[in-house]
C-alpha positions in Angstrom: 0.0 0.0 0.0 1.2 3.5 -0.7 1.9 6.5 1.4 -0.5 8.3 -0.1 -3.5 5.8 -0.1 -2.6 5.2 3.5 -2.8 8.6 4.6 -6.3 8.9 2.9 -7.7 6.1 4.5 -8.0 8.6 7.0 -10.8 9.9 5.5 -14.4 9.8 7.3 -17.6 9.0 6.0 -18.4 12.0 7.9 -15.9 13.9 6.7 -17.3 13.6 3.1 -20.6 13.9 4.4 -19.5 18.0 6.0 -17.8 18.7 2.5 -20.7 17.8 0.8 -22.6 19.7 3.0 -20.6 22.8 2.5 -20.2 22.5 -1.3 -24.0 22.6 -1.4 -24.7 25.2 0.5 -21.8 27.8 -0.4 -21.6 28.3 3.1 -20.3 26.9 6.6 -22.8 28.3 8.9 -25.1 27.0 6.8 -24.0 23.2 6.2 -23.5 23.5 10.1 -27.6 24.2 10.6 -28.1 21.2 8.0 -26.1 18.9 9.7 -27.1 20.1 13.1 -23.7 20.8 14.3 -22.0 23.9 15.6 -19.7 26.3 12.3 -16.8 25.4 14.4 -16.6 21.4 14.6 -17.9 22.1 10.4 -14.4 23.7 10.1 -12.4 22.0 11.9 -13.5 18.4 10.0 -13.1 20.7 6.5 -9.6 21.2 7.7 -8.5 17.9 8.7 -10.6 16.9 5.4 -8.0 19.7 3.6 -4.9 18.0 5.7 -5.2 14.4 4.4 -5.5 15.0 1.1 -2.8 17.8 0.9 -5.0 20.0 -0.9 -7.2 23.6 -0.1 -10.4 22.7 -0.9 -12.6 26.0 -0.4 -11.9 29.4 -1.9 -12.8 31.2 1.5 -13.4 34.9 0.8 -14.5 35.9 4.2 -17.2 37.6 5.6 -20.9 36.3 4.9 -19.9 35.7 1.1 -20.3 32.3 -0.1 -17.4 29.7 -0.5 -16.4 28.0 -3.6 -14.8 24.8 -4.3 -11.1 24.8 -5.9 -10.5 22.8 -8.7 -9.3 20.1 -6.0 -12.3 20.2 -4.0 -14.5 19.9 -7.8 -12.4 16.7 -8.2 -13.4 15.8 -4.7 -16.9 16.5 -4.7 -17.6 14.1 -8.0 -16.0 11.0 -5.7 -18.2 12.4 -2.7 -21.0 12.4 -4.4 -20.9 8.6 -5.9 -19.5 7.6 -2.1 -22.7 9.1 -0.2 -25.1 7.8 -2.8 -23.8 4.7 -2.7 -23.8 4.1 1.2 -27.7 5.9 0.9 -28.4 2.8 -1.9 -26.9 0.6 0.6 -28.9 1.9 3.9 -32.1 2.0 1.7 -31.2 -2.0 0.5 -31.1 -3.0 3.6 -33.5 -1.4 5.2 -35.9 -3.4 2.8 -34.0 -6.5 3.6 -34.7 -5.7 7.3 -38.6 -4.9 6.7 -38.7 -8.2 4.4 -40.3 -5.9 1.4 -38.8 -3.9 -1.2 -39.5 -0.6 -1.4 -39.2 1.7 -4.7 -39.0 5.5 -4.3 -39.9 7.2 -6.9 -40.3 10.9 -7.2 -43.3 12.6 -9.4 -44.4 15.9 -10.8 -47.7 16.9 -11.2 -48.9 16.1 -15.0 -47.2 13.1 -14.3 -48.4 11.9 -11.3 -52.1 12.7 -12.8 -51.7 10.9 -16.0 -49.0 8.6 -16.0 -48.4 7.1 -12.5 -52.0 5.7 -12.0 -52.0 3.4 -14.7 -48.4 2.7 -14.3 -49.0 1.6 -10.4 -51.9 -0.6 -11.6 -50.2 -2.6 -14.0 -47.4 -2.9 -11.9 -48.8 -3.5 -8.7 -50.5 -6.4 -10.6 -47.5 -7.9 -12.1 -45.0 -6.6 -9.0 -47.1 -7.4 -6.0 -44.2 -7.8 -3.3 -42.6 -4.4 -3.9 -44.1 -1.1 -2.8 -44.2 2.3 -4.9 -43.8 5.4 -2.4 -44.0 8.3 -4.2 -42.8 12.1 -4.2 -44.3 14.9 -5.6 -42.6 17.8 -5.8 -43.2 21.0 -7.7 -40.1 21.5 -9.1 -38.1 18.9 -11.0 -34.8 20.3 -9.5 -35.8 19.1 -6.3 -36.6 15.8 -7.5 -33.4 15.4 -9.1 -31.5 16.7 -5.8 -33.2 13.8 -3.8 -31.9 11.6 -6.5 -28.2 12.5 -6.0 -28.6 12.6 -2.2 -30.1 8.4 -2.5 -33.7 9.4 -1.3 -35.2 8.5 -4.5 -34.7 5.1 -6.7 -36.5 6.8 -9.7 -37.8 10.5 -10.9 -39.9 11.7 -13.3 -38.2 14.9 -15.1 -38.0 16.4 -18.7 -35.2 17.3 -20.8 -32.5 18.5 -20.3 -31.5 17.2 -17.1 -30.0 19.2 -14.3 -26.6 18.9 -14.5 -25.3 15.4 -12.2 -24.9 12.1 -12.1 -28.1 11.1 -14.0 -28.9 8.3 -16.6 -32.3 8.5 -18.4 -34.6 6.3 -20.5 -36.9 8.8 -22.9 -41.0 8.0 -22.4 -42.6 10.4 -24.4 -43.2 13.8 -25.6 -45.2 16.5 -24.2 -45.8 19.9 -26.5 -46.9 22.8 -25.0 -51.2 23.4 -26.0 -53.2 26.8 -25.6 -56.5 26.3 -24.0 -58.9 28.5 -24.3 -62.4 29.0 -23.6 -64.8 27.2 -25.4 -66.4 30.8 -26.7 -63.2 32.2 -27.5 -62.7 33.5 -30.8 -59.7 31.4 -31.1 -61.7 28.0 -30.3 -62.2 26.1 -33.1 -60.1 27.7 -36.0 -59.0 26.0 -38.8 -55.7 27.2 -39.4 -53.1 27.4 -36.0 -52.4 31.3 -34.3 -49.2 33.1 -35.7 -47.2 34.5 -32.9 -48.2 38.0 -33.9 -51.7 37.0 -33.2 -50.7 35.2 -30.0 -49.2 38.8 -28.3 -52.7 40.3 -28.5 -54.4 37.7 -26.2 -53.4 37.5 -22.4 -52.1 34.6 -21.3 -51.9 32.6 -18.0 -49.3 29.8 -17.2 -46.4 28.6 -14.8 -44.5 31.0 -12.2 -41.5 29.1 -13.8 -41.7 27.2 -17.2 -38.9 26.5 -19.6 -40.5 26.6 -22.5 -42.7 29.3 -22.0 -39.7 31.1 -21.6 -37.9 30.0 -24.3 -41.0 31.6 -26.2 -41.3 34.8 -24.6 -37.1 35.3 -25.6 -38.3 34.0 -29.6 -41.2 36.6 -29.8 -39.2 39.4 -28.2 -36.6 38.6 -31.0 -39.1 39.6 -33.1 -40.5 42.8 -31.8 -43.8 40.8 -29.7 -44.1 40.9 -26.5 -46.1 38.2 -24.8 -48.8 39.4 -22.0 -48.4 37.0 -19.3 -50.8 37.2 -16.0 -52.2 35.2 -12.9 -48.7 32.5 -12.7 -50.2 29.6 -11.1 -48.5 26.2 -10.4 -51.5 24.3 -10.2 -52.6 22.6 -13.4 -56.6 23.0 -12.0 -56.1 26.3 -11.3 -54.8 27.1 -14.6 -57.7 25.5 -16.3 -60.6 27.0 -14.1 -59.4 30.5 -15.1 -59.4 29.4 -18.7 -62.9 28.1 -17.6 -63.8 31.4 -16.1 -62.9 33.6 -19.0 -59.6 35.1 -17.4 -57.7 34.2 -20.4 -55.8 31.7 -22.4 -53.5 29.1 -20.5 -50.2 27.5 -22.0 -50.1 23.9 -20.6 -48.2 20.7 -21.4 -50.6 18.1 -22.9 -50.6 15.7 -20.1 -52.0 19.0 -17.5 -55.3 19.3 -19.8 -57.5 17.5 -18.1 -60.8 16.6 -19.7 -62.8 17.2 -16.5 -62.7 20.8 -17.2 -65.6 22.0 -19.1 -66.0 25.2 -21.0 -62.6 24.7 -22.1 -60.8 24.5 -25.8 -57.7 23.7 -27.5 -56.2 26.2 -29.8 -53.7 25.2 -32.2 -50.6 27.1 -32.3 -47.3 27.8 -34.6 -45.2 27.4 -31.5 -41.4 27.7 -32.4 -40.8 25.5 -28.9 -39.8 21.8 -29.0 -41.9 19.8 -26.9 -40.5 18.7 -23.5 -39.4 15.1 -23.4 -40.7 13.2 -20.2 -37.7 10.8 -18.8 -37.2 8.4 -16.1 -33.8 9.3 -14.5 -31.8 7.7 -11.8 -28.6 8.0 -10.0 -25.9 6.4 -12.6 -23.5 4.9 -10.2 -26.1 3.1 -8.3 -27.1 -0.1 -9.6 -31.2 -0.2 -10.2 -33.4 -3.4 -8.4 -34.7 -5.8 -10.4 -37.9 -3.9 -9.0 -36.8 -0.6 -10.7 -36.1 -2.3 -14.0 -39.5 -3.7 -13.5 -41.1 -0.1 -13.3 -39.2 1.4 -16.3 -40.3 -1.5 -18.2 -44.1 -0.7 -17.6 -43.7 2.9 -17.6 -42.5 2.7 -21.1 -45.1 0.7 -22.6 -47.7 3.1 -20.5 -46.1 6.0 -22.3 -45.9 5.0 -25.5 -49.4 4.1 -25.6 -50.5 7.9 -24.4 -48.0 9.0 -27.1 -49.0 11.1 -30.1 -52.4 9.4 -31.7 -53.8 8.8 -28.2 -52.4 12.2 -27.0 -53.9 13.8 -30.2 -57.4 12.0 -29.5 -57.4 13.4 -25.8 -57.2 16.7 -26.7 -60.0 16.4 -29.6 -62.4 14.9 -26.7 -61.3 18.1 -24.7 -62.0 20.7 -27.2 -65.5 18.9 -28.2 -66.3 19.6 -24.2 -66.4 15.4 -23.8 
């Protein structure tokens, strides 16, 4: 054995587990409340961290500006991360082992969890009766992919691109942004889509935070249009009942329009936006259950099948008030 790989095997899990901590939060005093302990003992296991492997880890530029990791502690932090997800695989494997039934984790958003998890959990539940599904739902897909990384989740839900980490994917299906409208709207029912110039003169309701949306916004302000955005709402019901209610149009991703809603449209529009691509993503250095293959599996066939014609047909029975 070297010197070197000697002197490392003085590293701690909890050692990793502080530096992680820190590089996360940009801060000390801030890892110390996550990790419950005081800034000080934070420090001093960042400096005996910084001591074995003979390298400054943190750019430290005082005061209550945030640290940053050297190019060292970058190197570092990719080992952490694999290390602490792999010991979180590990707990979670046994932990099931322990309870004598497997348990998959699997984190959701909310057009998702509507449309695509239900029959997903039947099928599966049918043909994978000795493993249980908890799920997450989370508003934001950022989250879902942090929980990923830190081993709380086996499996998320997310769309294209990825956060940037660790992640493999499998694509399931795409998801184009639609205009509803209400059913008396002069834009119901037309047989040719809205241009963009005819979009900015209609006010429009969607997302607090939507990538695509955005991504239009920056297209038609390249062009001199501006788009009138109002009421943000993160609720995919609450969207729709405005629409309903004659507040205005709503952009939505296909799986949020939910045929419940009467008095509601679909208008086509030119939209210069690719569709999202749904994905199921999971932590690439931790090897998935047979379980989790399991669940992929089904959630493939389950998307395909809402894919494109059956998509196309959903929204028909929409805008025909079914």
């Amino acid at each position: 054995m070297s010197r070197g790989l000697d002197r490392w095997l003085g590293v701690e899990l909890r050692h990793l587990q502080t530096f992680y901590a820190v590089a996360r939060a940009e801060s000390f005093s801030q890892a110390a409340l996550k990790l419950g302990y005081t800034q000080s003992a934070v420090s001093h296991q960042i400096a005996a961290l910084e001591r074995i492997v003979g390298a400054r880890l943190f750019d430290r530029p005082g005061g209550r500006r945030p640290v940053s990791l050297t190019e060292h502690g970058r190197l570092l932090l990719r080992h952490a991360d694999r290390i602490l997800a792999t010991l979180s695989a590990a707990e979670a494997q046994m932990q099931t082992l322990l309870q004598g039934e497997e348990r998959l984790r699997v984190g959701v958003f909310q057009s998702v969890g509507v449309r695509v998890v239900p029959p997903v959990l039947k099928y599966f539940s049918a043909r994978v009766p000795q493993t249980v599904i908890d799920l997450t739902e989370r508003p934001w897909e950022a989250d879902l992919l942090s929980e990923i990384e830190t081993g709380e989740l086996d499996l998320t839900f997310a769309s294209l691109p990825l956060e940037e980490g660790p992640f493999q994917f499998v694509e399931l299906m795409s998801d184009p942004l639609v205009l509803l409208v209400h059913a008396d709207s002069e834009l119901a029912g037309r047989e040719s889509p809205l241009t963009l110039e005819e979009l900015a003169q209609f006010p429009i309701m969607t997302y607090q935070r939507c990538r695509r949306v955005a991504q239009l916004r920056e297209e038609m302000q390249s062009r001199g249009l501006r788009l009138q955005l109002l009421h943000p709402s993160d609720d995919n019901s609450t969207l729709q009942a405005m629409v309903a209610a004659g507040m205005g149009a709503a952009f939505l991703p296909r799986l949020a329009v939910e045929a419940a809603h009467l008095g509601v449209s679909v208008a086509e529009v030119a939209l210069p936006v690719a569709p999202r691509v749904v994905v199921l993503a999971w932590h690439q250095d931790r090897t998935l259950t047979a379980a989790g293959k399991r669940f992929i599996s089904i959630t493939s066939r389950v998307c395909v099948g809402m894919d494109d014609e059956n998509g196309r047909a959903k929204l028909a029975a929409v805008s025909a008030g079914c």
